[in-house]
Backbone as JSON Lines, residues from 0, in Angstrom:
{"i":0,"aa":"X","n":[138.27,89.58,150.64],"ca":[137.32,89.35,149.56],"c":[137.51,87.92,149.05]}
{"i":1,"aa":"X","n":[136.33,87.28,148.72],"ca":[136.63,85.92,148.89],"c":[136.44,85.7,147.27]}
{"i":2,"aa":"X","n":[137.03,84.86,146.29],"ca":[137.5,84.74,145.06],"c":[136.36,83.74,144.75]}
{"i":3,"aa":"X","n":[135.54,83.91,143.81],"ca":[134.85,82.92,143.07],"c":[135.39,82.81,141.64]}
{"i":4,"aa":"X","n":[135.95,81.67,141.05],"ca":[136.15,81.78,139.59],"c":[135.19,81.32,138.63]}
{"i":5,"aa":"X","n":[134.18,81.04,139.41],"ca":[132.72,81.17,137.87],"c":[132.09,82.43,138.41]}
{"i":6,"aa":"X","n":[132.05,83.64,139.06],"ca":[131.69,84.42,139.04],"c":[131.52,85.22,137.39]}
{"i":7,"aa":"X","n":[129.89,84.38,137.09],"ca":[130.6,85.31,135.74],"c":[130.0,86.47,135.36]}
{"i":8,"aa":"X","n":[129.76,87.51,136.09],"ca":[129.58,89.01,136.09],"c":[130.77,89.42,135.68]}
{"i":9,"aa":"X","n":[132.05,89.07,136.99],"ca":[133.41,89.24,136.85],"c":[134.08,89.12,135.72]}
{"i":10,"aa":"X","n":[133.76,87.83,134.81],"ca":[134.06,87.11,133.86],"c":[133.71,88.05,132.79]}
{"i":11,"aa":"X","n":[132.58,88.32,132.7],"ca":[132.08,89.05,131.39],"c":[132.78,90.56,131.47]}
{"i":12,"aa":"X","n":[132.86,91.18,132.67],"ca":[133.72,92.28,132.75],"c":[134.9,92.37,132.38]}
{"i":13,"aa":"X","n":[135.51,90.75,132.68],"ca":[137.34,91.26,132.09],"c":[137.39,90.88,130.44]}
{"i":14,"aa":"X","n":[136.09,90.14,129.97],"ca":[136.34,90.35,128.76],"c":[135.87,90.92,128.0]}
{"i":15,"aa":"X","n":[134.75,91.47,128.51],"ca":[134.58,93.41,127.46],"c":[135.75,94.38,127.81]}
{"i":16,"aa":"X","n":[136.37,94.3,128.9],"ca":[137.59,95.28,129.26],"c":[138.55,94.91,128.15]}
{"i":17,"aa":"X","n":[138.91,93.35,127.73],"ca":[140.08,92.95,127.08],"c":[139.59,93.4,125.46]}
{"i":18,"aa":"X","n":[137.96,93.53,124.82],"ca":[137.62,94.36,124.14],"c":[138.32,95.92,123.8]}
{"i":19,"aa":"X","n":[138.12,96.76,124.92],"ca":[138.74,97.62,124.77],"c":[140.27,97.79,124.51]}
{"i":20,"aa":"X","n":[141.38,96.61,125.3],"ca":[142.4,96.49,124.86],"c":[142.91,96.19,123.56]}
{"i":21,"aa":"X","n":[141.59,95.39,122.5],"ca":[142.3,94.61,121.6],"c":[142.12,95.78,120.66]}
{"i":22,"aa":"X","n":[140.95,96.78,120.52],"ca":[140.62,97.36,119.57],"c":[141.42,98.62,120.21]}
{"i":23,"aa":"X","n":[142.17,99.34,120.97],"ca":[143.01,99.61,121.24],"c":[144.88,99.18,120.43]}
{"i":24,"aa":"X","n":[144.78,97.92,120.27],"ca":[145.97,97.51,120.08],"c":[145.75,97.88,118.55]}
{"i":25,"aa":"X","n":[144.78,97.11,117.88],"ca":[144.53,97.55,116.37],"c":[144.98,98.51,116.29]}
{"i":26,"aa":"X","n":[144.43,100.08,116.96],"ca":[144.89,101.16,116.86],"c":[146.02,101.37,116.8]}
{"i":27,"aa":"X","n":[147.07,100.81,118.06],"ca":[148.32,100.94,117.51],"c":[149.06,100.69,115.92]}
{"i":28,"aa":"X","n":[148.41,99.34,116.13],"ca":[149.29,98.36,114.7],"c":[149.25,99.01,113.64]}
{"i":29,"aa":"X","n":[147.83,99.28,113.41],"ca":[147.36,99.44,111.91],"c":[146.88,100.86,111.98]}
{"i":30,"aa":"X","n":[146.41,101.93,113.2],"ca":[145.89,103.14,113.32],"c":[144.35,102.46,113.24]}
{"i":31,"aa":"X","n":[144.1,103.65,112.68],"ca":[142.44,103.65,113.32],"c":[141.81,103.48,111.22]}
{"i":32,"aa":"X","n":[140.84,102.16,111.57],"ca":[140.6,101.74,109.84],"c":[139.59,102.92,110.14]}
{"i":33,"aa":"X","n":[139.35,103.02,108.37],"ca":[137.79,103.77,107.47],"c":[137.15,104.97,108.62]}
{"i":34,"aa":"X","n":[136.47,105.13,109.21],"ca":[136.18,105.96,110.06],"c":[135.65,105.81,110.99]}
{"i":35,"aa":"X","n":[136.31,104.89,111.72],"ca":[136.41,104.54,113.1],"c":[136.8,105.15,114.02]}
{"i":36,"aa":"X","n":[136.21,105.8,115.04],"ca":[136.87,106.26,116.33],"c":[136.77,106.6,117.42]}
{"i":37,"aa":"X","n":[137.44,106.26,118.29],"ca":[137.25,105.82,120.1],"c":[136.48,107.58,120.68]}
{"i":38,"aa":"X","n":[135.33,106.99,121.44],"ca":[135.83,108.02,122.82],"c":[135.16,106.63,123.86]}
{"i":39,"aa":"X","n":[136.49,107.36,124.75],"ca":[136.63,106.48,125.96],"c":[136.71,107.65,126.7]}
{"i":40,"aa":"X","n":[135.42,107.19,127.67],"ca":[135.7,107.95,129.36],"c":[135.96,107.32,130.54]}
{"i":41,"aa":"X","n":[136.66,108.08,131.4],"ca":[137.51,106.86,132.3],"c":[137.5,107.71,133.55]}
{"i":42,"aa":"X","n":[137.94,107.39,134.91],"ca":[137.53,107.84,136.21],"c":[139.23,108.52,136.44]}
{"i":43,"aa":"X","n":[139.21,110.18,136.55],"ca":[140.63,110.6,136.83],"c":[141.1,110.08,137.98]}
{"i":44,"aa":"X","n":[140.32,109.9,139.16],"ca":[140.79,109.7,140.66],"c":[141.21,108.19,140.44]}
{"i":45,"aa":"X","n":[140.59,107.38,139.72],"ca":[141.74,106.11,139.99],"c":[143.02,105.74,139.95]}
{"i":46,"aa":"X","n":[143.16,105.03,141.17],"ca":[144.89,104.41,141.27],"c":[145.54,104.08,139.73]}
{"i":47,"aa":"X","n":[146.27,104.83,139.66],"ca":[147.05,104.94,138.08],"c":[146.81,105.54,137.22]}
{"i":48,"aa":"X","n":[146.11,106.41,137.08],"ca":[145.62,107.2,136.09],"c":[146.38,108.25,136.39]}
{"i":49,"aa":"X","n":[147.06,108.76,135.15],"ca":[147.97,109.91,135.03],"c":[148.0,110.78,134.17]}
{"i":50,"aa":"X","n":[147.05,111.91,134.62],"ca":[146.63,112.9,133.66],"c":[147.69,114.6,134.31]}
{"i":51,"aa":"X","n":[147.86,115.49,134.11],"ca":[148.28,116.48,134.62],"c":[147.53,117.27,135.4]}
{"i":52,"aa":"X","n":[148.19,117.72,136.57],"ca":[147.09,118.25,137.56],"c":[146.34,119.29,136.89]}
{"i":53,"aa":"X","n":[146.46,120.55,136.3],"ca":[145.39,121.24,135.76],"c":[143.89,120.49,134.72]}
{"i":54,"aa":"X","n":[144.62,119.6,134.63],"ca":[143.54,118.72,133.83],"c":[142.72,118.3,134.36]}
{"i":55,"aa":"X","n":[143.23,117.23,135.78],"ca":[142.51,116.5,136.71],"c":[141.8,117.7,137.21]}
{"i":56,"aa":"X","n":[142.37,119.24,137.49],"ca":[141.53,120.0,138.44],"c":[140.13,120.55,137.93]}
{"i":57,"aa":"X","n":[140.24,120.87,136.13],"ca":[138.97,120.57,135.3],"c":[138.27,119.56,135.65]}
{"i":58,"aa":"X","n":[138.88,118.49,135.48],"ca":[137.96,117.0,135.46],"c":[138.24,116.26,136.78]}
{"i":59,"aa":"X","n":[137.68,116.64,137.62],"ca":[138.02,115.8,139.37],"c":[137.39,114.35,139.51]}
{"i":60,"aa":"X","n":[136.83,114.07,138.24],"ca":[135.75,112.83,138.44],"c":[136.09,111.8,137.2]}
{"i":61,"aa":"X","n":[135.68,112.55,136.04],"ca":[135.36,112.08,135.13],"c":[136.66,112.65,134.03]}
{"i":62,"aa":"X","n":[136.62,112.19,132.94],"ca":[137.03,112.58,131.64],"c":[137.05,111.79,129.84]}
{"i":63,"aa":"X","n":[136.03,112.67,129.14],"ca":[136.45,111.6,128.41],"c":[136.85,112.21,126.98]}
{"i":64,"aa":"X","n":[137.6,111.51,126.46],"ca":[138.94,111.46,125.59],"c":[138.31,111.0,123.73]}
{"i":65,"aa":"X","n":[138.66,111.74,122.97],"ca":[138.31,111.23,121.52],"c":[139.46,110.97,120.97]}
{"i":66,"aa":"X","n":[139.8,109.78,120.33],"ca":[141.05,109.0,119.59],"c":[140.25,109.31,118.13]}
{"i":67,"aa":"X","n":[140.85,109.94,117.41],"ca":[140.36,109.99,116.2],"c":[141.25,110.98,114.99]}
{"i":68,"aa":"X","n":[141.19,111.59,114.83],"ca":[142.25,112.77,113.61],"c":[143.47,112.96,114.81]}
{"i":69,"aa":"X","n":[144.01,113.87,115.93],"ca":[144.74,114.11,116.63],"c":[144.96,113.62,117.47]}
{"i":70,"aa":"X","n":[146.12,112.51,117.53],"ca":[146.63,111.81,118.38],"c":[147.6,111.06,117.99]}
{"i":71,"aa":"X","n":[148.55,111.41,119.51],"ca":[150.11,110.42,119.19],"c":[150.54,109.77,120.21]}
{"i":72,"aa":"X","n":[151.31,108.42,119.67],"ca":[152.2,108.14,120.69],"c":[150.91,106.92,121.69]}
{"i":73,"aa":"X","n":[149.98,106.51,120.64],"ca":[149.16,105.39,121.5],"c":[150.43,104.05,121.93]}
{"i":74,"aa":"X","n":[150.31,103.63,123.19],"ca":[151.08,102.51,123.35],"c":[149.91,101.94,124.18]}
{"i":75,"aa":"X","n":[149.51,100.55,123.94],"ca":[148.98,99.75,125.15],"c":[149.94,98.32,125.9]}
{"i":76,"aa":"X","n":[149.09,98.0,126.55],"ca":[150.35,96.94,127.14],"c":[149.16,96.44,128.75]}
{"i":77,"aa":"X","n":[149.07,95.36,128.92],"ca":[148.28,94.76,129.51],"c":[147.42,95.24,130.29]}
{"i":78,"aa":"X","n":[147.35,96.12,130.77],"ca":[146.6,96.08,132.11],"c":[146.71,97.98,131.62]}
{"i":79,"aa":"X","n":[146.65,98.56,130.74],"ca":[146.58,99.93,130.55],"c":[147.46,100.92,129.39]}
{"i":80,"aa":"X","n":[146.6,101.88,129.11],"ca":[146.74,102.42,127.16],"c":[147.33,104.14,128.25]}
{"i":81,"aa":"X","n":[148.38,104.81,127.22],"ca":[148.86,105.9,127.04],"c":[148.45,106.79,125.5]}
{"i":82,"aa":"X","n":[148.13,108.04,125.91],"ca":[147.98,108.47,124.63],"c":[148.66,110.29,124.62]}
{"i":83,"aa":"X","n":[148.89,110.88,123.57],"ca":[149.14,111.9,123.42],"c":[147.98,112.52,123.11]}
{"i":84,"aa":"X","n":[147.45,113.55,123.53],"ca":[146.16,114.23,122.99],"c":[146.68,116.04,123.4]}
{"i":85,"aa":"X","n":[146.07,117.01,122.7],"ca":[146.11,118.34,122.77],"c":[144.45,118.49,123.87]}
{"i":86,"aa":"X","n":[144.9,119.62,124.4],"ca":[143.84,119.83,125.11],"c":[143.81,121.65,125.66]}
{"i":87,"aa":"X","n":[143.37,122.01,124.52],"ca":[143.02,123.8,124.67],"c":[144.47,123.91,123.95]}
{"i":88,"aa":"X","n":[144.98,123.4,122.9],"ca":[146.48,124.02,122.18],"c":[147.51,123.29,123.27]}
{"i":89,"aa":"X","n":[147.31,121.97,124.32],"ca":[148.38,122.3,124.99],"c":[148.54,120.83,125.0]}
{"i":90,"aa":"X","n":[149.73,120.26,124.82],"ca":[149.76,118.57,124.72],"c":[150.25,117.9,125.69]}
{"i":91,"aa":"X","n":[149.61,117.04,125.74],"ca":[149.45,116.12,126.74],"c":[149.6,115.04,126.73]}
{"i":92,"aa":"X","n":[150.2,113.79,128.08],"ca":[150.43,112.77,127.87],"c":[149.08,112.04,129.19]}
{"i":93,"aa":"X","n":[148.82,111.0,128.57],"ca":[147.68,110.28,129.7],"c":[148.03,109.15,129.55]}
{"i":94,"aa":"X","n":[148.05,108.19,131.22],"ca":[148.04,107.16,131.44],"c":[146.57,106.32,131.55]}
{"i":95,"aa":"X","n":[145.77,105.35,131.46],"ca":[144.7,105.13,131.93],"c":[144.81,103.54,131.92]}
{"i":96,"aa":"X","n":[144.84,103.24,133.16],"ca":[144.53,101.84,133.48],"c":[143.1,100.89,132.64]}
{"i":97,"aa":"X","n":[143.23,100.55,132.17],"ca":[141.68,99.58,132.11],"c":[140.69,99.4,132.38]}
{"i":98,"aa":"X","n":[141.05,98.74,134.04],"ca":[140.26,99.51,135.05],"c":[139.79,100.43,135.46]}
{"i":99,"aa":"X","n":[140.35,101.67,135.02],"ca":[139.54,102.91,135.19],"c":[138.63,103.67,134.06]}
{"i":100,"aa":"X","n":[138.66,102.23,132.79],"ca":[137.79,103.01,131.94],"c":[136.41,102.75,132.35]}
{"i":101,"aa":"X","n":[135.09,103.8,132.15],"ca":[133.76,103.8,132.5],"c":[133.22,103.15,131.28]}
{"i":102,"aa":"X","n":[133.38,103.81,129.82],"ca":[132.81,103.73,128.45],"c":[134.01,103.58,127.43]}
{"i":103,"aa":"X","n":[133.2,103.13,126.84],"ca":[134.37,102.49,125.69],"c":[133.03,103.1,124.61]}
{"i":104,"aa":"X","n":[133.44,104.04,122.93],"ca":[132.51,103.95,122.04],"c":[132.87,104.25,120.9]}
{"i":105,"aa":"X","n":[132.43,103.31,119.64],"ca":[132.78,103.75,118.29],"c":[131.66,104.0,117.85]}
{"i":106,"aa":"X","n":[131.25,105.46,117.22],"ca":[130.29,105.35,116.96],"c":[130.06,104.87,115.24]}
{"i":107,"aa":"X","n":[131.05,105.25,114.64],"ca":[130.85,104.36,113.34],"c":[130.71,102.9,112.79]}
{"i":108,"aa":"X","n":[130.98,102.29,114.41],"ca":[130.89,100.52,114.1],"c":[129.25,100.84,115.17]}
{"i":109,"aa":"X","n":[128.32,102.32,115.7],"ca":[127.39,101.59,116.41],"c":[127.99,100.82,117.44]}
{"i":110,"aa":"X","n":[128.93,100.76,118.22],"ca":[129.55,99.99,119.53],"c":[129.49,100.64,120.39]}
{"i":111,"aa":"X","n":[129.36,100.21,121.69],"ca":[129.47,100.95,123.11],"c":[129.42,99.74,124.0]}
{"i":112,"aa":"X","n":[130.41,100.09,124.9],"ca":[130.48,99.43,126.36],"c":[130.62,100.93,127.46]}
{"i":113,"aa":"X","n":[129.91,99.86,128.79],"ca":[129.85,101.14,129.93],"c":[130.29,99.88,131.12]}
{"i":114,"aa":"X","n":[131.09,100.66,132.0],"ca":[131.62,99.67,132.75],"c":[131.11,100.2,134.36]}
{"i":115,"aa":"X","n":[131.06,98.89,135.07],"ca":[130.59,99.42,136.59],"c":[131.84,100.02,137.32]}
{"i":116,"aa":"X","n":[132.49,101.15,138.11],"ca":[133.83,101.21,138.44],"c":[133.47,100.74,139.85]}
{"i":117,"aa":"X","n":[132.52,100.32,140.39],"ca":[132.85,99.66,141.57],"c":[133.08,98.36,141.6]}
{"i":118,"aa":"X","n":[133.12,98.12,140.67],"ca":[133.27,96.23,140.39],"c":[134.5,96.16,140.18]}
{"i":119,"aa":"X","n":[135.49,97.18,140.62],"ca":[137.13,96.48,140.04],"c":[138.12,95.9,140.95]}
{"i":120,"aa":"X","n":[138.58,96.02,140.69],"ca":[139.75,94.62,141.21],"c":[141.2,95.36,141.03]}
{"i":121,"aa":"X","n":[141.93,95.85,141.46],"ca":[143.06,96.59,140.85],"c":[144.1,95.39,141.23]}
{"i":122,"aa":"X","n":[144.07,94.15,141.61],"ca":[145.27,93.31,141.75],"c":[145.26,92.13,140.37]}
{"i":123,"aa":"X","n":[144.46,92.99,139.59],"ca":[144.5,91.66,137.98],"c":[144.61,92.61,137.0]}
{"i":124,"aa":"X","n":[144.83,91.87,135.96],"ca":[145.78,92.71,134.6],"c":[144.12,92.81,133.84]}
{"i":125,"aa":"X","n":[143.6,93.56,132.81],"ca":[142.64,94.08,132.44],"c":[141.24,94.51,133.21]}
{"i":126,"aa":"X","n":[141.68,94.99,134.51],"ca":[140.52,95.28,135.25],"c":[139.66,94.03,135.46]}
{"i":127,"aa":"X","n":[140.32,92.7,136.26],"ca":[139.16,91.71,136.8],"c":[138.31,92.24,137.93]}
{"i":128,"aa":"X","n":[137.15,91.99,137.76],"ca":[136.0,92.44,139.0],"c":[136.53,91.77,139.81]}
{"i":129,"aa":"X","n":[136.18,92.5,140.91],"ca":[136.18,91.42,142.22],"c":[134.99,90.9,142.28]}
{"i":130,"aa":"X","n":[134.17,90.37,143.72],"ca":[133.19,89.77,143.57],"c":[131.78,90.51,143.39]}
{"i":131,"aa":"X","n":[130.83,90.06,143.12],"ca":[129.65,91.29,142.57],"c":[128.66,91.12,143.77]}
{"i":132,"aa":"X","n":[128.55,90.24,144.78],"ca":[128.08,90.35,145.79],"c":[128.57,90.77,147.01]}
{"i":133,"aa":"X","n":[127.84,91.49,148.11],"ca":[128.41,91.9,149.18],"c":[128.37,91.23,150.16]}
{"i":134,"aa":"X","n":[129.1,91.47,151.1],"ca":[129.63,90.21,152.15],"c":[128.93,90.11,153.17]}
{"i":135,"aa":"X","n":[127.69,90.81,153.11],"ca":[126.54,90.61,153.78],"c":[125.32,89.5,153.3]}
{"i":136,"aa":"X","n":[125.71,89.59,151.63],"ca":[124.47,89.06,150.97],"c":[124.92,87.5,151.08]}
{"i":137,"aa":"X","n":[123.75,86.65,151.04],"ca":[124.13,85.25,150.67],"c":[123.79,84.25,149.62]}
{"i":138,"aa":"X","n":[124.29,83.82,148.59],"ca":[124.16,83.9,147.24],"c":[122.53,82.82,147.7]}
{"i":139,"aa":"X","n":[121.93,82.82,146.63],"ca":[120.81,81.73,146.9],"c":[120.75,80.34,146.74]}
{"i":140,"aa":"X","n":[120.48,78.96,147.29],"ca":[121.14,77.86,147.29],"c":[120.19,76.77,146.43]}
{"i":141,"aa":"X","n":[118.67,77.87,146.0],"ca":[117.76,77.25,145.35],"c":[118.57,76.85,144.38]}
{"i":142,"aa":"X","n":[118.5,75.75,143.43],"ca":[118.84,75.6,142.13],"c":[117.35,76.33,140.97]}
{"i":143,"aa":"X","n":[117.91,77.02,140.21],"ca":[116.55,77.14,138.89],"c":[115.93,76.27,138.32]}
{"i":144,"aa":"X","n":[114.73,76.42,138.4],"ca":[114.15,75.48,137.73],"c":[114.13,74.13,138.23]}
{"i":145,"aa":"X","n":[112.97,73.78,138.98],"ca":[112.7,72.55,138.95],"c":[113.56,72.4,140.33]}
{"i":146,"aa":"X","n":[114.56,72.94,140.98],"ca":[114.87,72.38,142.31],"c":[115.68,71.12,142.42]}
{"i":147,"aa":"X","n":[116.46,70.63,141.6],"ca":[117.12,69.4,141.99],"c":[118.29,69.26,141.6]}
{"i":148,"aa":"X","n":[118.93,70.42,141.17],"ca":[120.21,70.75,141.67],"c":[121.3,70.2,140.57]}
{"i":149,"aa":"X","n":[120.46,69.93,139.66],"ca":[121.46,69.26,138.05],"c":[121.21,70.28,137.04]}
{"i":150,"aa":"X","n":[122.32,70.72,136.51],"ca":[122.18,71.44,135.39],"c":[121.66,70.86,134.4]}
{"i":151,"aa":"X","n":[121.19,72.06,133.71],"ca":[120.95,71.46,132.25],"c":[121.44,72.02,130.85]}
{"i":152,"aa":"X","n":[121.96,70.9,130.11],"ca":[123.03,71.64,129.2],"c":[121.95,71.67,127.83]}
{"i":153,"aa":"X","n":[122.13,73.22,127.21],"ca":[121.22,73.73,126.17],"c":[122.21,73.72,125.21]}
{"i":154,"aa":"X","n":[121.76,73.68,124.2],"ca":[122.23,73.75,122.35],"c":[121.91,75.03,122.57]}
{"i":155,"aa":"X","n":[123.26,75.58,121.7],"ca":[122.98,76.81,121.74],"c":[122.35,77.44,120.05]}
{"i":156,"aa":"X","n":[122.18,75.93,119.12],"ca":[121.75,76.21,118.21],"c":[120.43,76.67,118.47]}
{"i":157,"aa":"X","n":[119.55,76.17,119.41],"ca":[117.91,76.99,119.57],"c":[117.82,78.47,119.38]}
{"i":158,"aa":"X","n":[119.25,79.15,119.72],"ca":[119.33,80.52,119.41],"c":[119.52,81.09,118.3]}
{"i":159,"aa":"X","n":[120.03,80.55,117.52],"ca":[120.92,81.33,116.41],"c":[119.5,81.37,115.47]}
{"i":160,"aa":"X","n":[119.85,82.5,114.19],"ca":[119.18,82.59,113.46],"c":[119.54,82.22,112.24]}
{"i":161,"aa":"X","n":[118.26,81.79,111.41],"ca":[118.18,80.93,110.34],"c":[119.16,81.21,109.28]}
């Protein structure tokens, strides 16, 4: 797989992933403010994910998890979050890589991220994509706009609002 570092599909992926880490870490530090709280769903079959087999045998695909009143023992740490959660009276410990989260959502801040799981990369610390094109495709060599191959640098004040 051949490495582009302005790939920025990739780019924007490891830093909504590092999203989920930071507001994650909050959680540790400070717990969870005013009434804030996670559900994150994440892919059981991925490399590192460590849920207990009766769990995984419920959930062979998918699973997703609410951080909110019951829960212990959150630790994160670069590249993947542990949590204690009950599940039918019975407690449990889960590993989940980064990379294997699908959705990230608070619904009291209105937030949500959804992540592609074929875009990952398991040899970088917060789930870096690998490349978003396939090794068949060939990127296009037109330049936008106008054809002559010079960027053009925009103010990004034209955007903002008044």
């Amino acid at each position: 797989m051949t490495s582009n570092p302005l790939d920025y599909g990739r780019l924007m992926q490891r830093a909504l992933r590092s999203v989920v880490h930071e507001a994650l870490a909050v959680a540790v530090e400070d717990g969870l403010p005013g009434q804030h709280h996670f559900y994150i769903s994440f892919d059981t079959s991925h490399p590192g994910v460590d849920v207990p087999d009766w769990l995984k045998a419920q959930y062979p695909e998918e699973l997703t998890i609410v951080l909110q009143h019951e829960f212990w023992d959150l630790a994160v740490t670069s590249d993947r979050f542990s949590v204690g959660l009950s599940f039918s009276e019975r407690p449990v410990k889960l590993t989940v890589p980064f990379d294997a989260v699908l959705t990230f959502v608070d619904p009291h801040a209105e937030f949500g991220l959804k992540f592609d799981p074929h875009e990952v990369d398991d040899e970088d610390e917060l789930g870096e994509l690998g490349d978003l094109e396939d090794e068949d495709d060939e990127p296009d060599p037109t330049p936008p706009s106008g054809g002559k191959g010079k960027g053009e640098v925009v103010s990004l004040d034209r955007f903002r609002k008044g």
